[in-house]
C-alpha positions, 0 to 999 in steps of 0.5 A: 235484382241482377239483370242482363245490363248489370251481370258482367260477370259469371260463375262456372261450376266444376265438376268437384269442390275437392281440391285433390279431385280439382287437381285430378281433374285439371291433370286428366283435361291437361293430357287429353288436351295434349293428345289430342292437340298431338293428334290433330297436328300430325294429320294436318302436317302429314297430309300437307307434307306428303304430295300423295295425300293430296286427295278430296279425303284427306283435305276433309281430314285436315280441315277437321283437324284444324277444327278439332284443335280450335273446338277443344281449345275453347273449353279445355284450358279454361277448365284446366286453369280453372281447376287449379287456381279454383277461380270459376270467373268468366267475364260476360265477353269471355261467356259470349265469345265461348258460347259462339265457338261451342256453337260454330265448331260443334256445327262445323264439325258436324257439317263436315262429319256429313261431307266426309261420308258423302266423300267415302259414299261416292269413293266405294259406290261410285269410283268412276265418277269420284274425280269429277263428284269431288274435284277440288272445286267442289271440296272448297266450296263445301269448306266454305259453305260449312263455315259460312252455315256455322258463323250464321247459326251460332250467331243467331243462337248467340245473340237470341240467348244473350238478348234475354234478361238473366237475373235468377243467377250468375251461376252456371252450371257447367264447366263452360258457357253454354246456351242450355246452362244460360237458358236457365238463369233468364228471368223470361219466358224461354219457351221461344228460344227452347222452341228454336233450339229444338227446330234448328237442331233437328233440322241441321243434326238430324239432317246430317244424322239422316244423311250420314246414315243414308250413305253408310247404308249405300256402302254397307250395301255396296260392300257385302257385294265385295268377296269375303277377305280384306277389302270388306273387313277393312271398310266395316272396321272403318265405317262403323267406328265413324257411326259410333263417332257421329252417334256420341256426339249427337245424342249427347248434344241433343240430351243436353241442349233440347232438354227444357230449361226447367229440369235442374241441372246435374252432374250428368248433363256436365258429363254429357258435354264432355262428349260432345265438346271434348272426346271428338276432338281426341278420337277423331285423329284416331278413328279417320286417320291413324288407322289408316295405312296410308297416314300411318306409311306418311308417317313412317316416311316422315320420321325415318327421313327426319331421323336420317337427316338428324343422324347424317348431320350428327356425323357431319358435325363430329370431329 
C-alpha cells in the first residue's frame, strides 16, 4: 500500500487525453500566459518609470502586477509543458512547492484586492485626508503585513495537508496540486483539516468579500451625490468590473476548495480553478490599469519617447 513516506511522486490530469485538444490546450495557456505576462510588465514598468504615477494607488497596482506574473507562473508552464510532451509527473517537492505558491498568492492577492478598494474608498470619500490615510508609510506596511499574513497561511495549510498519510492514489485530479484535489487521496480521516479549510476561508475571504463590498457601497453612496456626467459614469465603469473581479475569484475558490473531500472530482472543479488561479492574473492589468487615462497617457508618453529616440538615432547612424 502507498503512503505518504513512499509516494515520491505524483500524477496530474489534463483536461483531455486527445492529443489535438492537448495541443489546443497547451497553445490556448501559451497565449493567455503571454497576455498576461505582457500585461502585468507594462504596468510595473510604467508606473515606475513615470514620476507621476508615483501614487498609494498605483504602488498597490504595481505590487499586484509583480503578483500576478508570480501566481500565473506557478500553474501555467507547467500545464503547457505538460500538455505537449503528455508527461503529467510531478515529483512529491514540485507537488509541495506548487501547493504553498497557489495558496501564498492566491491570499496575497486577495489581501491586496481588499487594500486597493480601501485605497479608492478613502481617495472618493475621504480626499482631504488621503495623503495623511495613505502615506507611503502606511502603503509599505499593508505590502508587508499581506505577505507576512500569506507566507503564515499557506505554510500551515501546506504543512497540515502533506502531514496527512495519502495511500488511496497518486493521482490528482487537476491540472496542478492543490489541497482539495490531495485531501482526497489521504487514507485519513479529513474532516479536521475539511473543518480548517472552511474557518480559515471565511474568516480571511469573507472578511475582505465583507470589507471590500463595505467600501464600494461608501462609494457607490458617495457618487450618486455626484452631478450626472463623466465623473459618476467613470467611477460605476471602474468600480463594478473591480466587484465582478473579486466575485469570480471568490466563488470559484470557495466552490472548489470547501466542497467535502468525499464528492468525486469533475471536470468543472478543473474549470473553476481556471478562475481563480488563471483569469485574475490576465484581467487585472485590464480592469485596474489599462482603462485608466492616466496608465494609457504613460504609456503613449513612453512609446513616442522610445520611437523618437529609435528614429533620431536611426538618422544620426545613416551615411
Amino acid at each position: 500500500m502507498l503512503n505518504s513516506s513512499v509516494m515520491m511522486e505524483y500524477l496530474l490530469v489534463g483536461f483531455s487525453d486527445v492529443w489535438e485538444l492537448r495541443v489546443l490546450h497547451a497553445l490556448s495557456f501559451s497565449l493567455i500566459y503571454l497576455v498576461t505576462l505582457t500585461g502585468n510588465f507594462l504596468i510595473v514598468i510604467v508606473t515606475t518609470v513615470n514620476k507621476s504615477l508615483h501614487s498609494p494607488m498605483y504602488f498597490f497596482l504595481r505590487n499586484l502586477s509583480v503578483l500576478d506574473v508570480c501566481y500565473i507562473s506557478v500553474t501555467v508552464p507547467n500545464s503547457c509543458v505538460n500538455s505537449l510532451l503528455d508527461s503529467s509527473v510531478i515529483s512529491k517537492a514540485g507537488c509541495v512547492t506548487q501547493v504553498f505558491l497557489v495558496v501564498f498568492f492566491a491570499c496575497v492577492e486577495m489581501l491586496f484586492l481588499t487594500f486597493m478598494a480601501h485605497d479608492r474608498y478613502v481617495a472618493i470619500c475621504q480626499p482631504l485626508h488621503y495623503p495623511v490615510i495613505m502615506n507611503p508609510q502606511v502603503c509599505v506596511q499593508m505590502t508587508l503585513g499581506s505577505i507576512f499574513s500569506g507566507l503564515v497561511y499557506s505554510g500551515f495549510h501546506t504543512g497540515i495537508t502533506f502531514r496527512l498519510p495519502f495511500c488511496q492514489s497518486n493521482v490528482i485530479h487537476q491540472f496542478f496540486c492543490d489541497i482539495p484535489s490531495l485531501l482526497k487521496l489521504s487514507c485519513s480521516d479529513t474532516f479536521s483539516n475539511e473543518v480548517i479549510i472552511l474557518a480559515s476561508g471565511l474568516v480571511i475571504g469573507g472578511g475582505c468579500f465583507i470589507f471590500i463590498i463595505r467600501s464600494y457601497i461608501h462609494i457607490f453612496s458617495t457618487v450618486l451625490r455626484f452631478p450626472i456626467g463623466a465623473d459618476r459614469a467613470k467611477a460605476f465603469s471602474t468600480c463594478v468590473p473591480h466587484i465582478l473581479v473579486v466575485l469570480v475569484f471568490l466563488g470559484s475558490s470557495f466552490y472548489v476548495y470547501l466542497r467535502p473531500s468525499a464528492i468525486s472530482a469533475t471536470i468543472l472543479d478543473m474549470v473553476l480553478s481556471v478562475f481563480y488561479s488563471v483569469i485574475p492574473p490576465l484581467f487585472n492589468p485590464i480592469i485596474y490599469s489599462l482603462r485608466n487615462e492616466q496608465i494609457k497617457r504613460a504609456i503613449r508618453k513612453i512609446t513616442k519617447k522610445y520611437f523618437n529616440r529609435k528614429f533620431i538615432g536611426n538618422c544620426l547612424g545613416s551615411p
